[in-house]
N, C-alpha and C positions, 0 to 999 in steps of 0.2 A: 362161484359167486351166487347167491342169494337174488332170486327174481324181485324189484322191488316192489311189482306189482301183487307178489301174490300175498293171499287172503289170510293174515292169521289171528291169532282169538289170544288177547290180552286185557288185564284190568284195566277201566275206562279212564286209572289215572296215568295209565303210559302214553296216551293221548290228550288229556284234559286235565284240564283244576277246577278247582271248584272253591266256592265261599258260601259260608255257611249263617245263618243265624234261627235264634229261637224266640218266638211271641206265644207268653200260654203252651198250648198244647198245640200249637203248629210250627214245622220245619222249614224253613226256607234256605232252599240247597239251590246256586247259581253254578254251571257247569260250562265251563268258558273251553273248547278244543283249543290246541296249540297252533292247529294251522287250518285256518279258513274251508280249505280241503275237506275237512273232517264232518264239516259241521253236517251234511246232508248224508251222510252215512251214520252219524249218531241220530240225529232226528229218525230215521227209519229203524233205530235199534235203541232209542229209550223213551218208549212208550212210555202215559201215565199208568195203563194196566201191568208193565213189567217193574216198573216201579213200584205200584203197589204189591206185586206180589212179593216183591224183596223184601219188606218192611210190615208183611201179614203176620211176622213172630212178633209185633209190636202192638197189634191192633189199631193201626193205618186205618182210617175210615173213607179216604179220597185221596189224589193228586191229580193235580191241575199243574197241567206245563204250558209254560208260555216263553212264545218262542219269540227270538228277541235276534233276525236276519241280519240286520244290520251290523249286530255285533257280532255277528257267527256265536252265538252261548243261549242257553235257555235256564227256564227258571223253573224251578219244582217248588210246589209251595204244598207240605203233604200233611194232610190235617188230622189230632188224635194220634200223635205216633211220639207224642214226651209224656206219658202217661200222668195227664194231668199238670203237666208243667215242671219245668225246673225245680221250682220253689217248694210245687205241691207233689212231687214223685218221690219216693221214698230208693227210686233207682239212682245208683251211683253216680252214673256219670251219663247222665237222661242229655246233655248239652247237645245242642246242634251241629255243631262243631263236629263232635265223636260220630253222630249218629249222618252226617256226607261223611264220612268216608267210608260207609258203610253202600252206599252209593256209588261211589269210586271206583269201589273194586268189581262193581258189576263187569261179567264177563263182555266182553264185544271184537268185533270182526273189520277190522279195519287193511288197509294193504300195507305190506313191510314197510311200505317207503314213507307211512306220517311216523312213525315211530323214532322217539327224539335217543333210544339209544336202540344197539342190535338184538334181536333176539332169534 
């Protein structure tokens, strides 16, 4: 049997969901954990700096997280990373939508036991 406690490293959506939307040239990526649990061991592993560096092949110029306890979930709001916007990128699918779940899959270190199936 499988320690539940021990530490293993899965994308941040075997843990969490997230919603997404797009204004202009800023992302706004909400990151909700599944279990209350989670939330201060994500906070300690999604920094606005690791953030941005996930999203420096986009030319990210900032993010700003704001952390929302009550809910257990935070908010990325990462600006300069839809090149130019929706309407005004000439990239395919620049949506906000596409571009959390690129977010999502960031790697993180959580213990066996939040994870909602086995791995």
């Amino acid at each position: 049997m499988k320690d539940p406690d021990e530490l293993v490293t899965v994308p941040l959506h075997a843990v969490a969901h997230g919603r997404a939307g797009d204004k202009g040239n800023r992302l706004n990526v909400s990151v909700i954990p599944y279990e209350s649990e989670a939330y201060a061991l994500l906070a300690a592993q999604l920094t606005p700096e690791r953030v941005l560096a996930l999203f420096a092949h986009r030319r990210a110029a900032k993010v700003t997280r704001y952390d929302l306890p009550l809910l257990h979930a935070f908010n990325f709001v990462i600006d300069d990373v839809l090149e130019g916007g929706v309407n005004g990128s000439l990239n395919l699918d620049g949506h906000g939508k596409t571009n959390s779940f690129r977010l999502l899959s960031l790697p993180v270190e959580v213990p066996r036991r939040l994870l909602r199936s086995p791995v």
